[in-house]
N, C-alpha and C positions, 0 to 999 in steps of 0.2 A: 528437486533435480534441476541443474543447470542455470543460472545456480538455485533460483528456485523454481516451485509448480507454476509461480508465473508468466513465467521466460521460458515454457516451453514452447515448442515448435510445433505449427500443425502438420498431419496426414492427410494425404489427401484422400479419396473416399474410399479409391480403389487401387491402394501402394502396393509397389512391386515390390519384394523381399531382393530380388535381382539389384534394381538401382541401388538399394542402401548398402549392398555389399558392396557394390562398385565405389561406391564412396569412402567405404571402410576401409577397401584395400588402396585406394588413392592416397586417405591420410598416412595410413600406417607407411608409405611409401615417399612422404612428404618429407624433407630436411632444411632444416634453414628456416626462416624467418619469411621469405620471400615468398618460398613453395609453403609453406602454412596459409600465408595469407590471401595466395591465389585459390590455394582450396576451400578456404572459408568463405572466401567470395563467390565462387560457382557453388558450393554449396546452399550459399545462401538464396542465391537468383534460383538454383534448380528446384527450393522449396517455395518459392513466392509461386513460379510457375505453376508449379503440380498442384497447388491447391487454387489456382485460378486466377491470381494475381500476375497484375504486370509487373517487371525487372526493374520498379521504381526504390529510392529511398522510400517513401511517402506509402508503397506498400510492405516493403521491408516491416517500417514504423507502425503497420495497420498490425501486421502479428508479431508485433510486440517484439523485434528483433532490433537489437543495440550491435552494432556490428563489430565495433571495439572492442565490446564484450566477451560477445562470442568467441574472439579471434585469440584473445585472451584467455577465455578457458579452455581451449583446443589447447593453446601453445604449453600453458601451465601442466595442463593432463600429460601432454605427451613429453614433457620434461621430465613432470614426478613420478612417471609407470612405466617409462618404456625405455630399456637399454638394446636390451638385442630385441631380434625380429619379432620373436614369438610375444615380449609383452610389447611392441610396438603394434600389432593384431591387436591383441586384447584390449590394450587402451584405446586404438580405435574402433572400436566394436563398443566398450562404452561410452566413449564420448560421443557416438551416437546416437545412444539409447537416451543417457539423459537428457542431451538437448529436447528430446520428445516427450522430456517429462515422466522417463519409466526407470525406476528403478535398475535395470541388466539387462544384457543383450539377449539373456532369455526372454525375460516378459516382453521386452520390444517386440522381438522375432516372431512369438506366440500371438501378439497382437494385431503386425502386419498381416499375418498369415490368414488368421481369422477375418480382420477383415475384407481380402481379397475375397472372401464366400460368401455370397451371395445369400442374405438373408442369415447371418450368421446373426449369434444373441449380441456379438461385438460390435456389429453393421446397426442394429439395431438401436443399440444403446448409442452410439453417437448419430445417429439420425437424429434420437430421442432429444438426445443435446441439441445439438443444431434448431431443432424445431423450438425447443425453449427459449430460447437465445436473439431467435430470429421474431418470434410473439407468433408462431404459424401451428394455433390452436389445435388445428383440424388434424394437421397431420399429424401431430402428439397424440390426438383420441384415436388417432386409427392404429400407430402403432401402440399404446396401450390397450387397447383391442384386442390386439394379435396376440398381445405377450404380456398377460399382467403380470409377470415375475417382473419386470422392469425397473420398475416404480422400489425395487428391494438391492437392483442392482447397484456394482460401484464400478466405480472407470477403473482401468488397468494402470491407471498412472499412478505413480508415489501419492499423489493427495488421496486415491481413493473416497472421492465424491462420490456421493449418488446424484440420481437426478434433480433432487429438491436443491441439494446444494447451488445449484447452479443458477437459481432463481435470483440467489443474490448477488451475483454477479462481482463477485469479490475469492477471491482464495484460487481460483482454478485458472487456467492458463486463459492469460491477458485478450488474446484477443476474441475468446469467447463473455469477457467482463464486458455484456449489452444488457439494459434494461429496455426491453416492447414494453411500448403502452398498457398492454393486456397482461403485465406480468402476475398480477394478483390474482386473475380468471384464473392461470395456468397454475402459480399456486395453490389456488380450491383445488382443479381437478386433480393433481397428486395427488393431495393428501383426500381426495374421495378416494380415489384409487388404491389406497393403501401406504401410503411413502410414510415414513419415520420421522416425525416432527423436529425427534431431538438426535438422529444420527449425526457421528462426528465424522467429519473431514481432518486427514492428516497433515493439513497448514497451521504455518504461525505456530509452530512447538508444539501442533495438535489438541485434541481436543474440540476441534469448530462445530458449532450447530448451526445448522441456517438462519437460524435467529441473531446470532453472534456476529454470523457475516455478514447480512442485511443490512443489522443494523449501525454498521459503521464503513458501510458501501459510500461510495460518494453517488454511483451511479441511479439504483433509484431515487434517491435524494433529488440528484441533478430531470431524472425524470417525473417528479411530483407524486411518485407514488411509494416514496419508503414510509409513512405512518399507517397508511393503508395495510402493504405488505406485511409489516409488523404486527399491523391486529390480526391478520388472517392465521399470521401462524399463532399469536397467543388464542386465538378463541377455538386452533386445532391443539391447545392445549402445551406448547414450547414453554419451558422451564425457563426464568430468567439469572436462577440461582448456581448453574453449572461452576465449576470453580473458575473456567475461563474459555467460556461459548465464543468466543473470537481472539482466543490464542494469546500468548504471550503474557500468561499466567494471572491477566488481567479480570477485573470483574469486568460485566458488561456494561455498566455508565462508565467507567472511568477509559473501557476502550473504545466506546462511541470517543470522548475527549479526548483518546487519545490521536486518533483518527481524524477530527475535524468536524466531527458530526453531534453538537451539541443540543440540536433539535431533537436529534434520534436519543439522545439522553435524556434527556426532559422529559419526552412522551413518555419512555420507561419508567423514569422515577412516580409517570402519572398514574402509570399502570401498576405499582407495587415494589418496582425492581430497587433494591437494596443501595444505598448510601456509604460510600467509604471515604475517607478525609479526603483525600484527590480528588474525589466525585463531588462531594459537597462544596470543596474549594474552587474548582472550578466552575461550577450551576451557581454562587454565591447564596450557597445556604448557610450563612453564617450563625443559625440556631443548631444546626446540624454540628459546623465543628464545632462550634464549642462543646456543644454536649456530647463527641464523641471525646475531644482534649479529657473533658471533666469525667467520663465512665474509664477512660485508662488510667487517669490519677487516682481516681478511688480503689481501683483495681491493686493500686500500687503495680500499675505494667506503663509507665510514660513507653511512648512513643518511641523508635528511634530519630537519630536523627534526620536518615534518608528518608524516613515517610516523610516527617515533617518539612524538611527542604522538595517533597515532591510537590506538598500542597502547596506551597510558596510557588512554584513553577506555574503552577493550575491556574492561582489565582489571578497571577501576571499575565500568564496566556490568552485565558477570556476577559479580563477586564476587571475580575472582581475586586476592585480598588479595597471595598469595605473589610473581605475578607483579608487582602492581604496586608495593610493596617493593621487587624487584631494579632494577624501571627508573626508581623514584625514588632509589635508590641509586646512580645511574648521572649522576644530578645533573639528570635529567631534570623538568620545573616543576608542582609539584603543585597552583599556583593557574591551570592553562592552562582557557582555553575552546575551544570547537570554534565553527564560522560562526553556530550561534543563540543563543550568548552561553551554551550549557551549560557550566560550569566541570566538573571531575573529581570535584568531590562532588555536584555535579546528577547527573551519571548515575549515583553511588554509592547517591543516595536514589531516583530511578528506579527501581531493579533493588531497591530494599530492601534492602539490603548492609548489617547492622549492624554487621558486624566492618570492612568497606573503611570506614563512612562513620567508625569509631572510628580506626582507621587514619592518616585524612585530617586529620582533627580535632587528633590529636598533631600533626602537622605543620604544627598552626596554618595553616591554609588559611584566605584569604578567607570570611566568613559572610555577607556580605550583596552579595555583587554578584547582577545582576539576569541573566536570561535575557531574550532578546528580546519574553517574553511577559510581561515584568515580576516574574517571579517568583524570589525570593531561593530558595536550599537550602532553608531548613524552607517557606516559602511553597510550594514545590513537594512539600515532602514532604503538606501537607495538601491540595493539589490530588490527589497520587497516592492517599493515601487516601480523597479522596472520589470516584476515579474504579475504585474495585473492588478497591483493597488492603489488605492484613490490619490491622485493627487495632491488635494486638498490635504487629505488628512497628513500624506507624509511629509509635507510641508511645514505645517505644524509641529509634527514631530522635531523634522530639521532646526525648525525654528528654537526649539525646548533646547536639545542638545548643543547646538550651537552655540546658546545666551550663557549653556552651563560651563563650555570652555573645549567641546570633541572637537580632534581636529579634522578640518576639511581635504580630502583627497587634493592633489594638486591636479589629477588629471582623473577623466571619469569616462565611462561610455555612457551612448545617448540612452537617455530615457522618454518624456516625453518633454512637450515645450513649456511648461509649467517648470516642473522639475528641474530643466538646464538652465534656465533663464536664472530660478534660485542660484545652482551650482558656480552657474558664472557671474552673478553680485558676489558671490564670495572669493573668487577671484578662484574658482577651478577650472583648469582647458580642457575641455571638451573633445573625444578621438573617437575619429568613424570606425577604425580600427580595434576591436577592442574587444575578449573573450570574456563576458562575468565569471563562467562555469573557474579561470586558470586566475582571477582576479582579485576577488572578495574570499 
């Protein structure tokens, strides 16, 4: 929902049914461009408020709200549904509900309603959440106390999580994505409790297990506690064979990589979890590809070619020089792009790969084709560097591309003073003015 279970909007503890129709009947009332975007704006502020937050961007941005966005899927909805009165209601009554992540202005309705009651199983269950979310042990044991059905419940929203789900802090609406300290403790006690190790969440084209989602969260990652997390639920017995425990019909090493989380890969593969070209290509298990290359040859079932152009992506992406050598020796095409126009040394200057993107560069690889965001190799390399990467390293990089013959921007925005000092030896002017997001 809206557009996905991410980007939904919170409730606050004890929502009026009253206000949200007030609001429904305001949009549906709305015309123009102008009146959309005044309502999306009070809408906006009147949700930061009711759930406790100040009337800032910066709390906007705390739940997860992109204002653009939103302003955009109101306008779009209320274009594609609503001619006369009755479906200009109706479309607002849903563009309601799924902002909140629910399905129809039934289940919204059913849910506000429920939770205005005090002590209802719905009040309950997002306490339940809240306390998970928050690391506030205590009061998760008291409400599982009260109501060990809990621990079996799902949320009312299109993801339909339970509470386990949420441990991982990944698939469910953004601004409950927190890892506490204590998330592992709160782990055990679910699954004492009773919780379903391997229940599915309906994100990411569904299918998700909290195993799937965990382990390609950046969040416990970034809290020090996602290998931990991961043994707890493999020793409550989580399957790592699902056909795609984190969605997007992926196995789970190949969507740890695809996600960013190659540590959380590794652990798995330490633990048992299965091997597919992508997966091997990427971890630089180069006994691996091969001998999966050599079991579909003997098969007589080769590969196609999009597998094989994916493990080429893998290998460029982390680094695996070695691997990606054998499968260009293979006569496999080292100028390939993937669907947003990344070629094989886009994701080489990605990943900061100075030896892959040297590599590349011998093999005379295209320099200047674009990415669907308009941005050539080194154009990307100086977008990655001014989005939190090392200096050094992309310097280096610059240095590679450059000796190969890419051409240099004539004019750039600031990055840091390493970076522009390069830009301007090469004779680029430098502008305070200047959007990356409308640029590269």
């Amino acid at each position: 929902m809206y557009p996905n279970p991410q980007s939904a909007l919170p409730l606050p503890v004890e929502p009026q049914l009253e206000e949200y129709e007030k609001h429904v009947a305001e949009l549906a009332e709305a015309s123009g461009s102008e009146q959309l975007a005044s309502w999306a704006k009070l809408y906006l502020s009147a949700t930061a408020r009711n759930t406790g937050l100040a009337e800032t961007r910066e709390a906007l941005q705390q739940i997860g709200v992109r204002g653009t966005e939103f302003l955009e899927f109101a306008s779009r909805e209320m274009r594609l549904r609503a001619e006369t009165p009755e479906e200009r209601l109706k479309a607002a009554h849903s563009i309601v509900a799924r902002t909140h992540g629910f399905e129809s202005w039934a289940r919204f309705r059913a849910e506000v309603l429920a939770l205005a009651e005090e002590g209802s199983a719905a009040a309950r269950f997002e306490a339940s959440v809240d306390a998970i979310v928050n690391g506030d042990i205590l009061s998760l044991r008291e409400l599982l106390r009260e109501d060990p059905q809990l621990v079996h419940r799902r949320s009312a929203r299109a993801h339909r999580a339970t509470l386990l789900h949420y441990v991982s802090a990944n698939g469910v609406e953004s601004y409950r994505q927190k890892t506490p300290k204590n998330i592992v403790e709160i782990t055990r006690l679910l699954l004492q409790e009773g919780a379903d190790v391997d229940a599915e969440a309906d994100v990411y084209g569904g299918g998700c297990t909290t195993l799937g989602l965990a382990a390609t969260s950046v969040h416990p990652e970034q809290a020090g506690v996602q290998e931990a997390l991961l043994q707890t639920l493999l020793d409550h017995g989580a399957t790592m064979e699902q056909p795609a425990p984190a969605g997007n019909g992926q196995s789970i090493v190949t969507a740890c990589l695809a996600n960013g989380r190659p540590n959380a890969a590794r652990f798995l593969v330490s633990r048992g979890a299965r091997l597919d070209l992508r997966g091997a290509a990427g971890l630089g298990r180069l006994d691996t590809v091969r001998e999966i290359l050599a079991q579909a040859e003997e098969r007589g079932q080769p590969l196609d070619e999009s597998e094989l152009e994916s493990a080429l992506f893998y290998a460029s992406g982390f680094g695996q020089t070695d691997v990606l050598e054998y499968l260009l020796a293979r006569g496999l095409n080292p100028a390939a792009a993937d669907r947003d126009g990344q070629t094989v040394l886009h994701w080489a200057v990605i990943g900061g790969h100075i030896r892959t993107v040297d590599l590349l560069l011998r093999k005379k690889v295209p320099l200047e084709n674009k990415n669907v965001y308009g941005g050539t190799p080194l154009r990307q390399a100086l977008w990655s560097a001014a989005h939190g990467g090392d200096a050094y390293t992309y310097i280096d990089i610059l240095d590679l591309l450059q000796a190969a013959g890419a051409e240099i921007p004539e004019r750039h925005a600031p990055i840091n003073r390493r970076v522009d000092a390069w830009l301007a030896e090469h004779g680029s002017k430098r502008e305070a003015n200047w959007n990356w997001d409308s640029k590269i």
